[in-house]
Rosetta silent file (secondary structure, phi, psi, omega in degrees, C-alpha in Angstrom):
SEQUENCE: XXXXXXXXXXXXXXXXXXXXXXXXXXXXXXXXXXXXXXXXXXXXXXXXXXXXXXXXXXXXXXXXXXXXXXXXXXXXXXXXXXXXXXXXXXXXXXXXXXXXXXXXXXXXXXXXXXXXXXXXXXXXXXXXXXXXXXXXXXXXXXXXXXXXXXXXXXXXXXXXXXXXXXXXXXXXXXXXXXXXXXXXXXXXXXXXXXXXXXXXXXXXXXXXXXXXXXXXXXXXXXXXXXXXXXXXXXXXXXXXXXXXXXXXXXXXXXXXXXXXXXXXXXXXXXXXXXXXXXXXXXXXXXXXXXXXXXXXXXXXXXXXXXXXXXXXXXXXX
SCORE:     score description
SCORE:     0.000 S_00000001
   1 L     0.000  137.787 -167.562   13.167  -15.377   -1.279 S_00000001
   2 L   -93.188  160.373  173.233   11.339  -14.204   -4.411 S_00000001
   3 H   -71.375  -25.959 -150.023    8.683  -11.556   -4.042 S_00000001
   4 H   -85.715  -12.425 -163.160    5.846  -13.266   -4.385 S_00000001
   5 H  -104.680  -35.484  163.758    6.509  -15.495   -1.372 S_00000001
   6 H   -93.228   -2.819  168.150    7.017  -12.507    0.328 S_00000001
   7 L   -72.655  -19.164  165.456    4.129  -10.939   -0.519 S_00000001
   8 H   -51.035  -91.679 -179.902    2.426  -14.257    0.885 S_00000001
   9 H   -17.325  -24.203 -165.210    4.421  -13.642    4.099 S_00000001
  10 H  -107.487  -40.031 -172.018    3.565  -10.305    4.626 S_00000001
  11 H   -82.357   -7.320 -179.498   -0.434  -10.693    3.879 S_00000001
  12 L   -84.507    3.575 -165.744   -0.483  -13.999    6.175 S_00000001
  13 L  -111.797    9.810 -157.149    0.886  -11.610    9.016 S_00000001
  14 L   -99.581  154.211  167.264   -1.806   -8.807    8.366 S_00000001
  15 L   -32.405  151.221  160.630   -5.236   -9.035   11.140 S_00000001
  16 L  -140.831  168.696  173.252   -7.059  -12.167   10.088 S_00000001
  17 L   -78.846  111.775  172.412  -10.243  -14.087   10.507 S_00000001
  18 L  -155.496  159.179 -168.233  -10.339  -15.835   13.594 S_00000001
  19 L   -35.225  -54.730  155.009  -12.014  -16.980   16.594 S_00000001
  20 L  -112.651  150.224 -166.255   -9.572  -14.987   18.252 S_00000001
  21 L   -66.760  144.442  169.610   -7.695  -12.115   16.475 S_00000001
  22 L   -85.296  157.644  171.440   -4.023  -13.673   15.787 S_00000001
  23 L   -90.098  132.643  168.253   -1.615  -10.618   16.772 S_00000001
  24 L   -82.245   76.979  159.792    0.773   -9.795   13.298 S_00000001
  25 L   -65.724  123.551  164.561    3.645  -10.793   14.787 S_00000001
  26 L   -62.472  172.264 -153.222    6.805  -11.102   12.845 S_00000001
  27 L   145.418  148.262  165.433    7.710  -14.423   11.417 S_00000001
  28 L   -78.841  154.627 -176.232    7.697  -16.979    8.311 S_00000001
  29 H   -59.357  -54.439  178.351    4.154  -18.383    7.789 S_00000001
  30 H   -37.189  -80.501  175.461    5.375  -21.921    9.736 S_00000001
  31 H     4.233  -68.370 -133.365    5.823  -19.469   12.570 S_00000001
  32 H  -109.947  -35.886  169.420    3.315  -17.853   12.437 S_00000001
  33 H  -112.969   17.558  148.999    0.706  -20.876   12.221 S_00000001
  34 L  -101.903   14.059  160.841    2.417  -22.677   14.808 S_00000001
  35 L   -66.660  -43.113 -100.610    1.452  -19.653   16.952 S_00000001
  36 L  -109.544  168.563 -176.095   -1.958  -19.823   16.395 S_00000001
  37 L  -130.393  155.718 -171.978   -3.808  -21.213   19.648 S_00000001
  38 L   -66.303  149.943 -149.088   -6.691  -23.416   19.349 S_00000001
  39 L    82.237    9.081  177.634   -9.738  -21.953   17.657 S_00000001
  40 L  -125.939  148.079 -175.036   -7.646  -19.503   15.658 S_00000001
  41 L  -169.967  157.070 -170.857   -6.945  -19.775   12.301 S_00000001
  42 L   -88.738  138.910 -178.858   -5.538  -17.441    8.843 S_00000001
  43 L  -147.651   94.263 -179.814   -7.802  -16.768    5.991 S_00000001
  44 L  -137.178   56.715  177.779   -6.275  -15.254    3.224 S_00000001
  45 H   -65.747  -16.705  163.903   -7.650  -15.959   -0.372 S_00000001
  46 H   -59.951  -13.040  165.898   -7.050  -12.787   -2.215 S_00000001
  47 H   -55.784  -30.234 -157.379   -2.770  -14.004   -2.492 S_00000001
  48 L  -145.971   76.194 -156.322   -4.420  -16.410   -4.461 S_00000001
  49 L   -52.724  -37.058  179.077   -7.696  -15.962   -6.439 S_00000001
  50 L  -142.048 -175.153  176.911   -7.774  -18.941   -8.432 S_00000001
  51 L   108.155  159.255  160.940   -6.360  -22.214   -9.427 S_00000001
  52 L   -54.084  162.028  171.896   -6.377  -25.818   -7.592 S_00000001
  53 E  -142.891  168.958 -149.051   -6.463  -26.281   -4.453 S_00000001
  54 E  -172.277  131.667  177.076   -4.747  -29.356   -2.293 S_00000001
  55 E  -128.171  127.880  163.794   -5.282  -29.109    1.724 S_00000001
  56 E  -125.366  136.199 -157.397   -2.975  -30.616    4.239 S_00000001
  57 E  -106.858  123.347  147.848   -3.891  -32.120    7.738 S_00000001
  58 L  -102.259  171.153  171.476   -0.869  -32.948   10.617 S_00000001
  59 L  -109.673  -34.849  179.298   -2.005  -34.916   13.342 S_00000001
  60 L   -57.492  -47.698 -175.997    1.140  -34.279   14.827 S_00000001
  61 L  -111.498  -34.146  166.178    0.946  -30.646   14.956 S_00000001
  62 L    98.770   55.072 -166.903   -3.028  -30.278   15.010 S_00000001
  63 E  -141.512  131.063  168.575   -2.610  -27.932   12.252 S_00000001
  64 E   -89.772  135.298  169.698   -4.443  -27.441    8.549 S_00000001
  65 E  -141.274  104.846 -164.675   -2.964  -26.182    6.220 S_00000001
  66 E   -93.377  157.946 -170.748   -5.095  -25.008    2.428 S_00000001
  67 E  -137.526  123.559  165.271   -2.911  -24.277   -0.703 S_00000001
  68 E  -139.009  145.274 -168.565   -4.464  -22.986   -3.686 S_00000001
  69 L    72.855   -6.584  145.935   -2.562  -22.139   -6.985 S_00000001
  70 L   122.599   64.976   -8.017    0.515  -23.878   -4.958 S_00000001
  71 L    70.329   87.242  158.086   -0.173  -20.563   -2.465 S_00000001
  72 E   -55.904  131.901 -145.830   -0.899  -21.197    1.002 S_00000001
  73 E  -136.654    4.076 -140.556   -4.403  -19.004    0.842 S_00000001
  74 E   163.392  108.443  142.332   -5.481  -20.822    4.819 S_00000001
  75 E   -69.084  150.002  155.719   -4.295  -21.887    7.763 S_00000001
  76 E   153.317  164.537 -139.022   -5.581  -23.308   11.027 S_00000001
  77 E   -75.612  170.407  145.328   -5.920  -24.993   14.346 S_00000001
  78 L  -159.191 -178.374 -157.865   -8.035  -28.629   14.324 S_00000001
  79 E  -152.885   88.899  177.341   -8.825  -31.408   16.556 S_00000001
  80 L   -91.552 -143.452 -154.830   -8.655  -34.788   15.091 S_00000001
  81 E   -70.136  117.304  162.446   -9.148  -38.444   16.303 S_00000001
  82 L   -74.117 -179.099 -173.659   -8.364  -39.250   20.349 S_00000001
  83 L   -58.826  142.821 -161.250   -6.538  -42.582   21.063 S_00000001
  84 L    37.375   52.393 -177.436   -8.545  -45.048   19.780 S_00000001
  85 L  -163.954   31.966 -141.427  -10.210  -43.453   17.377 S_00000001
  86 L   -71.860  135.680  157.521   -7.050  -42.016   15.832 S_00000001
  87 L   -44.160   96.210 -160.743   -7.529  -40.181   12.441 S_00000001
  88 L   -48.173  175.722  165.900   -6.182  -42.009    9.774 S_00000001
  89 L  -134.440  176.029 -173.471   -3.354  -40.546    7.721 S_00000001
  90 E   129.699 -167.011  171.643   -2.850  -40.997    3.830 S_00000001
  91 E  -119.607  144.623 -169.990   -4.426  -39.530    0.853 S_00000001
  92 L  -136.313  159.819 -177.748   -8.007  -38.556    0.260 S_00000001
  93 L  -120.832  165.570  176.547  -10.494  -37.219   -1.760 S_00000001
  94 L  -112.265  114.278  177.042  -13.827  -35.068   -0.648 S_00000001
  95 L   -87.841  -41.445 -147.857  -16.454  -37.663   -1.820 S_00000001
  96 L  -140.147  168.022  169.310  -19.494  -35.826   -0.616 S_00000001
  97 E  -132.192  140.184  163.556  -20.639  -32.057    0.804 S_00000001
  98 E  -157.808  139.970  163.250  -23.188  -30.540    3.232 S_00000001
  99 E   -36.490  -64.257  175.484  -23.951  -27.660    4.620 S_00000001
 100 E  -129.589  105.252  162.877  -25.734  -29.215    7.318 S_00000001
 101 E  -103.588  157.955  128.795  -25.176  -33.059    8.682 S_00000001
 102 E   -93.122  140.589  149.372  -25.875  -35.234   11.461 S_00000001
 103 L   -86.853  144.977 -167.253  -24.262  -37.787   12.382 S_00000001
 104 L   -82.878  -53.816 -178.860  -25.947  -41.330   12.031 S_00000001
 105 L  -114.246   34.444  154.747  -23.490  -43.072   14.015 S_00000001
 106 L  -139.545   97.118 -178.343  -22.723  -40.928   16.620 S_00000001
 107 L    44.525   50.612 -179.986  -25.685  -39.668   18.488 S_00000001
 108 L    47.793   53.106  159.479  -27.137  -37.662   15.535 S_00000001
 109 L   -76.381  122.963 -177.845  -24.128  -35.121   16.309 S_00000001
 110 E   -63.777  123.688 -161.689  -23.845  -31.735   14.402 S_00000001
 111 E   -87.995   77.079  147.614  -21.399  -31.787   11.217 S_00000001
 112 E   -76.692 -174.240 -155.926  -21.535  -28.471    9.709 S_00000001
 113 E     8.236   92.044 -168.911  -20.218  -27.540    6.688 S_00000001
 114 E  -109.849  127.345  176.208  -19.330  -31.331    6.563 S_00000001
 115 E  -124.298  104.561 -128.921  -17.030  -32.467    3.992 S_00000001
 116 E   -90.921  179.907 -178.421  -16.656  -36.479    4.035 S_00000001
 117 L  -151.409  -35.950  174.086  -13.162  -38.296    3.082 S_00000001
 118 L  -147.027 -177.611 -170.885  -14.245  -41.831    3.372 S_00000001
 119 L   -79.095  -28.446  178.911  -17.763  -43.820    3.825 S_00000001
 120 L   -93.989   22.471 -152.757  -17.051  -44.990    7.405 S_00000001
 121 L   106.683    0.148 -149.348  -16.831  -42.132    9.193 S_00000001
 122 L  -103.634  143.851 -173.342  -14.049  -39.840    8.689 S_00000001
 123 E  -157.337  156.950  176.804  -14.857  -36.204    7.581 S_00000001
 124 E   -77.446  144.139  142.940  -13.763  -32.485    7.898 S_00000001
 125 E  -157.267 -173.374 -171.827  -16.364  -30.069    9.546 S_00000001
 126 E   -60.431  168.011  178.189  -16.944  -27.315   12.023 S_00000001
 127 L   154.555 -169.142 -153.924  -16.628  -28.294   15.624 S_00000001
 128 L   -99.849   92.036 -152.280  -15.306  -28.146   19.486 S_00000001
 129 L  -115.206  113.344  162.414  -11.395  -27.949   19.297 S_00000001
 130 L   -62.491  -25.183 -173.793  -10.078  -28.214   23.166 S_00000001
 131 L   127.840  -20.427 -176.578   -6.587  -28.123   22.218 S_00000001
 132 L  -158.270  164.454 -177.370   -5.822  -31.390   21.477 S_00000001
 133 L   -30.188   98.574  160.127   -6.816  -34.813   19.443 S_00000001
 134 L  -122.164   10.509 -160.338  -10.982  -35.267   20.514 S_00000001
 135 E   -79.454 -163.063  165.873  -12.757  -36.678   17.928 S_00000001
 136 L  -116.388   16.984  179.677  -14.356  -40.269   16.591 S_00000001
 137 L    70.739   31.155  173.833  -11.666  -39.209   14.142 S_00000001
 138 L   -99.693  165.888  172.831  -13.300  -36.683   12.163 S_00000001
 139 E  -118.935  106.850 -153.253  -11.007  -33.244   11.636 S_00000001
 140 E  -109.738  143.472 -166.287  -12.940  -31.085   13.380 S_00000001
 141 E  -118.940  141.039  159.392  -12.449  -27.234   12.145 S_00000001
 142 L   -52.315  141.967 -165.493  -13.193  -23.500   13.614 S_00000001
 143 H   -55.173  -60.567  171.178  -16.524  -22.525   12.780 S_00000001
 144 H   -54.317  -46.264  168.779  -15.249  -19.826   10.673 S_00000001
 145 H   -53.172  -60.482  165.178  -12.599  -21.734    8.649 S_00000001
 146 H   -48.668  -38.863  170.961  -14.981  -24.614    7.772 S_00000001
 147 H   -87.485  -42.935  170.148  -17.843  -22.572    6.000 S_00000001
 148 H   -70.220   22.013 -179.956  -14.759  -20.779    4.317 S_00000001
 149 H  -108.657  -41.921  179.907  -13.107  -23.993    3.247 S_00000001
 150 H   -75.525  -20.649  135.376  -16.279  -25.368    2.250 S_00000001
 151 L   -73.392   24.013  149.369  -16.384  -22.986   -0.240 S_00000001
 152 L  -126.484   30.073  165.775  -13.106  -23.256   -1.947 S_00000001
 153 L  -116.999  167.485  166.444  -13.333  -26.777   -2.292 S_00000001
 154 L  -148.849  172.137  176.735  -15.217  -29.243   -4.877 S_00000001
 155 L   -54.445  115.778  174.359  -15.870  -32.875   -5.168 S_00000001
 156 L   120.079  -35.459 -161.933  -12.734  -34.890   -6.011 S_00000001
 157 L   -71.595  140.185 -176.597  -10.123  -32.661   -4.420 S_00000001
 158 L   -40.270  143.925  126.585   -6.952  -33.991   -2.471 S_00000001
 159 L  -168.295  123.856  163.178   -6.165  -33.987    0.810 S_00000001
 160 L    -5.049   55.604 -179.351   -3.482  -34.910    2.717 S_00000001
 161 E  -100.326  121.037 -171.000   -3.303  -36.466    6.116 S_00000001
 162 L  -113.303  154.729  174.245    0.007  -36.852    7.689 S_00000001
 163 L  -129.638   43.308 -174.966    1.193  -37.552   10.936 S_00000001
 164 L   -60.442  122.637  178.084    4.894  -36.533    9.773 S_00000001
 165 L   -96.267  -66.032 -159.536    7.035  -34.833   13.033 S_00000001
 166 L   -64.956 -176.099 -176.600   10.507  -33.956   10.701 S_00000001
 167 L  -120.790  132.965  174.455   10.928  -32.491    7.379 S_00000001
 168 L   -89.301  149.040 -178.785   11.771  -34.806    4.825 S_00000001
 169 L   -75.274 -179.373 -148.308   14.194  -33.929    2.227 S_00000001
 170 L   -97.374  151.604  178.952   13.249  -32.253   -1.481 S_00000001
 171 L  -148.769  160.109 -169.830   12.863  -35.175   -3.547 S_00000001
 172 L   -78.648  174.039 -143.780   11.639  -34.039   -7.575 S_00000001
 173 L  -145.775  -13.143  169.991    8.280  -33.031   -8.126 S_00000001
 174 L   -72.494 -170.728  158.457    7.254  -33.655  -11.752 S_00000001
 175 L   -91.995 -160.584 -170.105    5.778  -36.332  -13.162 S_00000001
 176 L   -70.005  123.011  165.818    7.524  -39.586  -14.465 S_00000001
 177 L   -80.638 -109.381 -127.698   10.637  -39.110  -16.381 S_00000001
 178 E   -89.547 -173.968 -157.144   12.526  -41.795  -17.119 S_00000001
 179 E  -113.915  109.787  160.581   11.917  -45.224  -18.854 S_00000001
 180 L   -54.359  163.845  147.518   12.136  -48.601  -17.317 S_00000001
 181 L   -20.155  142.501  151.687   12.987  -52.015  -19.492 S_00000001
 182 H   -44.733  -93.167  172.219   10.565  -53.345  -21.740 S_00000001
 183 H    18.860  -32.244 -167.306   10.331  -56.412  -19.141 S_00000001
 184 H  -122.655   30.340 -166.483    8.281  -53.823  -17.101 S_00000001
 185 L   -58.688  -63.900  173.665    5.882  -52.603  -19.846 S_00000001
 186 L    -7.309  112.651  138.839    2.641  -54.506  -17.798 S_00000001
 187 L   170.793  161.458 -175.952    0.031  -51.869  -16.142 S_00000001
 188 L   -82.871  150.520  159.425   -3.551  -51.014  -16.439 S_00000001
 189 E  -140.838  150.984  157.429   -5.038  -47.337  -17.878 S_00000001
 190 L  -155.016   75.412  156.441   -9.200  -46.737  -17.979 S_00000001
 191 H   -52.799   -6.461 -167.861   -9.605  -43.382  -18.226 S_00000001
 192 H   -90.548   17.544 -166.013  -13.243  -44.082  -19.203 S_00000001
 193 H   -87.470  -31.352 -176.059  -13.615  -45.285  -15.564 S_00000001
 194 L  -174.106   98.854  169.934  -13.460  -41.290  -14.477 S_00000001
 195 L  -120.128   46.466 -163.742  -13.084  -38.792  -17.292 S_00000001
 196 L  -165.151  145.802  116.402  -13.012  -35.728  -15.471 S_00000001
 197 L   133.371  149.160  164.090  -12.073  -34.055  -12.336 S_00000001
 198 L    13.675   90.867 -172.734   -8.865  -33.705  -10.075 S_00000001
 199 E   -94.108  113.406  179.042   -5.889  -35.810  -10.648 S_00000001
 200 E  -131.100  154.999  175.902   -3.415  -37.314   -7.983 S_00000001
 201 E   -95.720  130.091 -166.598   -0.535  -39.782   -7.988 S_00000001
 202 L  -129.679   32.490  143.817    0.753  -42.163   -5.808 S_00000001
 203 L     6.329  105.363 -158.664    4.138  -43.402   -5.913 S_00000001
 204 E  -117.599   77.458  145.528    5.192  -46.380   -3.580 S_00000001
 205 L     4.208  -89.605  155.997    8.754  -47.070   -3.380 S_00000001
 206 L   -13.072  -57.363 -176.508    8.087  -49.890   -1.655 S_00000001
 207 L   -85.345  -23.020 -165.788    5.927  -51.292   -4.133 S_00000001
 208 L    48.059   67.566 -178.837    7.693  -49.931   -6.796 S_00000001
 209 E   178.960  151.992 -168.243    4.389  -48.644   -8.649 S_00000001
 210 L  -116.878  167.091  167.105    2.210  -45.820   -8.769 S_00000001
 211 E  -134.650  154.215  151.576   -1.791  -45.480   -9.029 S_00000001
 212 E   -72.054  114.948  153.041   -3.900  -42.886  -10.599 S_00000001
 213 E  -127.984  128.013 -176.331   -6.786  -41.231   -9.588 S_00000001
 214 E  -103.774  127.326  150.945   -8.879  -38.886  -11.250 S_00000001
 215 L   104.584  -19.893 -177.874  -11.674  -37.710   -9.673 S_00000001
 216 L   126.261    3.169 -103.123  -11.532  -39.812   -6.356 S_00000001
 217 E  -154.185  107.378 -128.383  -11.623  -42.585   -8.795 S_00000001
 218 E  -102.753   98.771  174.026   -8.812  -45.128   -9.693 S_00000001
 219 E   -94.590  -19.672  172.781   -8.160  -45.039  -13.709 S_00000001
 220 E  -145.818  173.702  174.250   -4.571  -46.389  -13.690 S_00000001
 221 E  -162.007  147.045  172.221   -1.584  -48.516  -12.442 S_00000001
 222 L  -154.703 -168.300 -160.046    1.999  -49.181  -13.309 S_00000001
 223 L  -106.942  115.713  168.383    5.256  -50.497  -12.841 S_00000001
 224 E  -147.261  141.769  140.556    7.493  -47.237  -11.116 S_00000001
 225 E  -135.117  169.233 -155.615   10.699  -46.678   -9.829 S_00000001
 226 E  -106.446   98.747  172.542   12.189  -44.321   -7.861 S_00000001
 227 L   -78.530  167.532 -151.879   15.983  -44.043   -7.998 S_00000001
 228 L    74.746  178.951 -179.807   18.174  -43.429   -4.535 S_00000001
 229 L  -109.852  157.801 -156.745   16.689  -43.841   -1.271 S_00000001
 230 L  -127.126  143.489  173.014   13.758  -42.372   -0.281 S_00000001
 231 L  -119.001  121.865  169.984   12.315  -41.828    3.249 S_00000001
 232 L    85.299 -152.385  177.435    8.790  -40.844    4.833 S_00000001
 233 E  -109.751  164.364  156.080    6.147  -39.194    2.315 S_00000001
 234 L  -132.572 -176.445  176.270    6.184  -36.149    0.269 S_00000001
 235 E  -157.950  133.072  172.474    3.273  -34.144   -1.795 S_00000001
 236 E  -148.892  138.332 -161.528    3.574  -31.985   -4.698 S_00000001
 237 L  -130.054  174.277  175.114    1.090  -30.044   -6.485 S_00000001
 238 E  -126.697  175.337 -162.976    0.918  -27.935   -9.220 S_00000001
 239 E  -119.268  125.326  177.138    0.333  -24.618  -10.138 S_00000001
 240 L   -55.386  178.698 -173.523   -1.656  -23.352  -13.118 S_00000001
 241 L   170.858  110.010 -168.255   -0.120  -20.590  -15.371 S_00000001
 242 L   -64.719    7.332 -163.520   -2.112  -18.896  -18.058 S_00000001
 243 L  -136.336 -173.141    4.404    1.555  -18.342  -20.137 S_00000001
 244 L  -157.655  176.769  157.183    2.960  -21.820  -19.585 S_00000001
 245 L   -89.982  173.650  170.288    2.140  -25.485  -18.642 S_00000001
 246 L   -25.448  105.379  165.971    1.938  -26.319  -14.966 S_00000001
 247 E   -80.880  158.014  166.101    4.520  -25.675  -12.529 S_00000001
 248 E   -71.246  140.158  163.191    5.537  -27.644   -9.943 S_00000001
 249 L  -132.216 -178.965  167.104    5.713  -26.944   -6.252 S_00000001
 250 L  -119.067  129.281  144.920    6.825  -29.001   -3.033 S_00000001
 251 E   -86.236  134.279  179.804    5.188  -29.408    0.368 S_00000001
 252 L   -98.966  116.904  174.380    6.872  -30.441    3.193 S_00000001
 253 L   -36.274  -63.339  170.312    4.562  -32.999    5.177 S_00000001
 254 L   -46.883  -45.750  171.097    5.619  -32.001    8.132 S_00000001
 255 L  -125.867    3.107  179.899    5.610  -28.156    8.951 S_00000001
 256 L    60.431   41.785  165.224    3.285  -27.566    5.498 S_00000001
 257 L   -92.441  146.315  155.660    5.732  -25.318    3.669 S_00000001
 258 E  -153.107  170.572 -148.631    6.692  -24.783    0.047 S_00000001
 259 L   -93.076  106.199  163.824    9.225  -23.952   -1.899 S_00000001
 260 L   -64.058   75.574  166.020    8.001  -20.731   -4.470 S_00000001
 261 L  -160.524  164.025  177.646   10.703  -21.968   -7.384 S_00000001
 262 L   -79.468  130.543  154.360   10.247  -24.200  -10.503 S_00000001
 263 L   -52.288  143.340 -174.480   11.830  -27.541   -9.918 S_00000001
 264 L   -62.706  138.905  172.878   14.830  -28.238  -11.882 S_00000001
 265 H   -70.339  -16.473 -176.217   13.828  -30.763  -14.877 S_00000001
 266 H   -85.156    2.294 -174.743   16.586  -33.168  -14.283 S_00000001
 267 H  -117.389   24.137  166.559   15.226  -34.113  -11.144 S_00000001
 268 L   -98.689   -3.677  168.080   12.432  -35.492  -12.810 S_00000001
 269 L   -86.040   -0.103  157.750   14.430  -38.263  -14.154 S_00000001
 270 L   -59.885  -12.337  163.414   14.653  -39.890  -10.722 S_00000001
 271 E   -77.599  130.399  174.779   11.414  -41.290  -11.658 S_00000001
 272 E  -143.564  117.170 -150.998   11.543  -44.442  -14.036 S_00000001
 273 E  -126.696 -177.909  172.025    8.510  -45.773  -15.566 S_00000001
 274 L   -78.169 -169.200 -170.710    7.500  -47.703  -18.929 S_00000001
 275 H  -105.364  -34.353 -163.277    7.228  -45.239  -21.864 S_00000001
 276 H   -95.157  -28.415 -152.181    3.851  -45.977  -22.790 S_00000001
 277 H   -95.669  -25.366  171.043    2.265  -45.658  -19.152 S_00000001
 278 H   -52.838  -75.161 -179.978    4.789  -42.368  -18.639 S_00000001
 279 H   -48.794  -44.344  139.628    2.741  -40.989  -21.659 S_00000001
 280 H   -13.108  -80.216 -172.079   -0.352  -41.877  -20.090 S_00000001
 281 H   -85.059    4.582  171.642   -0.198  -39.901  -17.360 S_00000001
 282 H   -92.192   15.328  166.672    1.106  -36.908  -19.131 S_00000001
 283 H   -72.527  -29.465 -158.403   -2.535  -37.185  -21.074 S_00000001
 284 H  -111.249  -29.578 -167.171   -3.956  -36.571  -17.753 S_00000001
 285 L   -61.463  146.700 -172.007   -1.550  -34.777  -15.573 S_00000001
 286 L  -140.017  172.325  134.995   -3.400  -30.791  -15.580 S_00000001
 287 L   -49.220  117.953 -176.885   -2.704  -27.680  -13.230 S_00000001
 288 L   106.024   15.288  170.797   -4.079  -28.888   -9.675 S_00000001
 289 L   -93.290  148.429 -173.176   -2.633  -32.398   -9.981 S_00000001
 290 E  -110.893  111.122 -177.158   -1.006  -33.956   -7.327 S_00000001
 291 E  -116.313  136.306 -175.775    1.735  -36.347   -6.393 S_00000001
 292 L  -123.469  126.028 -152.520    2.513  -38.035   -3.677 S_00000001
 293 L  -112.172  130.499 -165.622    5.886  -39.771   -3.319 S_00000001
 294 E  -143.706  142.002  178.013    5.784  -42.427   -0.267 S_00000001
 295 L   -92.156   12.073 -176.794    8.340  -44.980    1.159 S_00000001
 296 L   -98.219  170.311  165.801    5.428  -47.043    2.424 S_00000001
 297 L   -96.908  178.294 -175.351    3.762  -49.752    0.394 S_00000001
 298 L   -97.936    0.859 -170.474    0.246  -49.363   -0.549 S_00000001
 299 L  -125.284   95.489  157.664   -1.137  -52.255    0.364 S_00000001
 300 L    33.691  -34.022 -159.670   -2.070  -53.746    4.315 S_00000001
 301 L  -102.037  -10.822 -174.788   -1.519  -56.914    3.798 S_00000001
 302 L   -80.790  -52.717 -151.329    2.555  -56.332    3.085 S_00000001
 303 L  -148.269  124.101  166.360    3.623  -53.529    5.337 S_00000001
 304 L   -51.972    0.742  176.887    2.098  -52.397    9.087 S_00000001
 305 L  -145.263   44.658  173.260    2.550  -48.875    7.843 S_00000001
 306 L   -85.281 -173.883 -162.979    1.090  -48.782    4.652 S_00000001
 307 L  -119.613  112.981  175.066   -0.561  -45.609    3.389 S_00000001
 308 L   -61.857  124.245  160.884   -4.420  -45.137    3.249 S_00000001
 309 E  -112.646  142.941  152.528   -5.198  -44.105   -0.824 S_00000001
 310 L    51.166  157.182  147.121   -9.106  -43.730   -0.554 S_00000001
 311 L  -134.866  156.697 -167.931  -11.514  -45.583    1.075 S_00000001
 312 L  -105.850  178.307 -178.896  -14.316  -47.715   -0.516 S_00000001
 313 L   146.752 -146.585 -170.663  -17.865  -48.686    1.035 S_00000001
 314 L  -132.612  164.283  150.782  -21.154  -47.570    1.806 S_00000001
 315 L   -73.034  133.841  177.324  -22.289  -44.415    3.608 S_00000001
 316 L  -137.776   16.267  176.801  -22.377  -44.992    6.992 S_00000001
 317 L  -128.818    0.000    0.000  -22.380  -41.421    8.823 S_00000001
């Protein structure tokens, strides 16, 4: 274990902010926030001062998990969507922020620190966590965690909702290495579409093509594939460094863990893309961008499990 992961390890087990104090029990940080009892939650941004930040939601486990500089800096309990009103899972962006909401379409109910993910309803904020899934399928947060979350986030940033129970195996973590055929040249770029803010990736097996978004905000598409076989989702984000470019890190979907080491470079040639759309995205790719490698397809009308990217629409909460 390198130090730095244990100096994580050691400050995530120190007294924290929480509804109720967690006792600093030993344990690895999974441990240690699958301890936590509902209403309790870790808050520990000085490991990690600066940098991106990338938040992951289980559904499974009713557990948050915030990552900044590829750091876990935040932990904690939540209470998404009951049956039939089930939280979606997939990747998201935080389109909009407030301090203080109501909701419009459910009996002017209080939102704080409300941070939206799509147009129809679904959004992070403060709220009543019982212990288990109780929403309209918002991801409702301890009061304390939610005004500090709303202030290490901005407009545009990822996050994650999975409803993953096992841990999927390391799969590479860079961007696209290698080069398809000419034959498979074909895919859109518009960066002038969104030419700023937060960049994530979406890699569909299935589909065998990825999309681009910067910003919430769809700027590309291509032709990608992934060799071997690949099962469930992954996410990988990266970490600035003021001496280098951008390392890589992995999250496991499932128990929210990552691995503190550089990924090997050679496992970035399981990716195989065209040459000019590979060069593309390394115009774009920055420290904080994010990719997420998925065996679903992306699109609804193909596959009963496809994977929510964004949603479009009106406000309607």
């Amino acid at each position: 274990m390198s130090r730095r992961l244990t100096l994580v390890l050691l400050l995530l087990l120190a007294p924290t902010l929480a509804a109720q104090q967690v006792d600093p029990t030993p344990g690895s940080l999974v441990e240690q926030v699958r301890a936590l009892r509902s209403g309790e939650y870790i808050w520990v941004p000085q490991v990690a001062p600066k940098g991106p930040t990338l938040l992951l939601v289980n559904v499974t486990t009713q557990r948050a998990t915030l990552y900044r500089n590829g750091v876990p800096i935040g932990a904690t309990t939540v209470s998404t969507g009951r049956p039939g009103y089930d939280t979606p899972t997939g990747v998201f962006t935080i389109l909009e922020k407030r301090t203080k909401h109501f909701s419009a379409k459910y009996d002017n109910a209080p939102m704080p620190y409300m941070q939206r993910l799509t147009w129809y309803g679904i959004a992070l904020h403060a709220g009543h966590l019982p212990g288990r899934p109780a929403s309209h399928g918002c991801i409702r947060l301890p009061l304390g965690f939610a005004e500090r979350l709303y202030g290490a986030t901005k407009i545009g940033m990822t996050v994650i909702i999975t409803d993953a129970e096992a841990s999927p195996r390391l799969m590479p973590t860079s961007p696209i290495g290698g080069v398809l055929p000419a034959q498979n040249v074909g895919f859109d770029w518009q960066p002038n579409r969104s030419p700023a803010g937060p960049v994530s990736i979406i890699v569909s097996a299935a589909d065998r093509r990825a999309i681009v978004l910067r910003n919430g905000i769809q700027i590309g598409s291509g032709p990608v594939e992934v060799v071997g076989a690949i099962q469930g989702t992954w996410a990988y984000a990266s970490r600035s460094d003021s001496d280098s470019k951008p390392q890589w890190f992995r999250v496991e979907l499932s128990s929210g863990r990552h691995a503190d080491q550089v990924v090997p470079r050679e496992e970035w040639q399981r990716f195989r893309a065209p040459e000019e759309f590979r060069r593309a995205i390394a115009g774009v790719v920055r420290a904080g961008t994010t990719i997420i490698v998925t065996a679903d397809s992306l699109d609804r009308g193909v596959s009963e499990t496809a994977l929510t990217i964004l949603e479009s629409g009106s406000p309607s909460e």
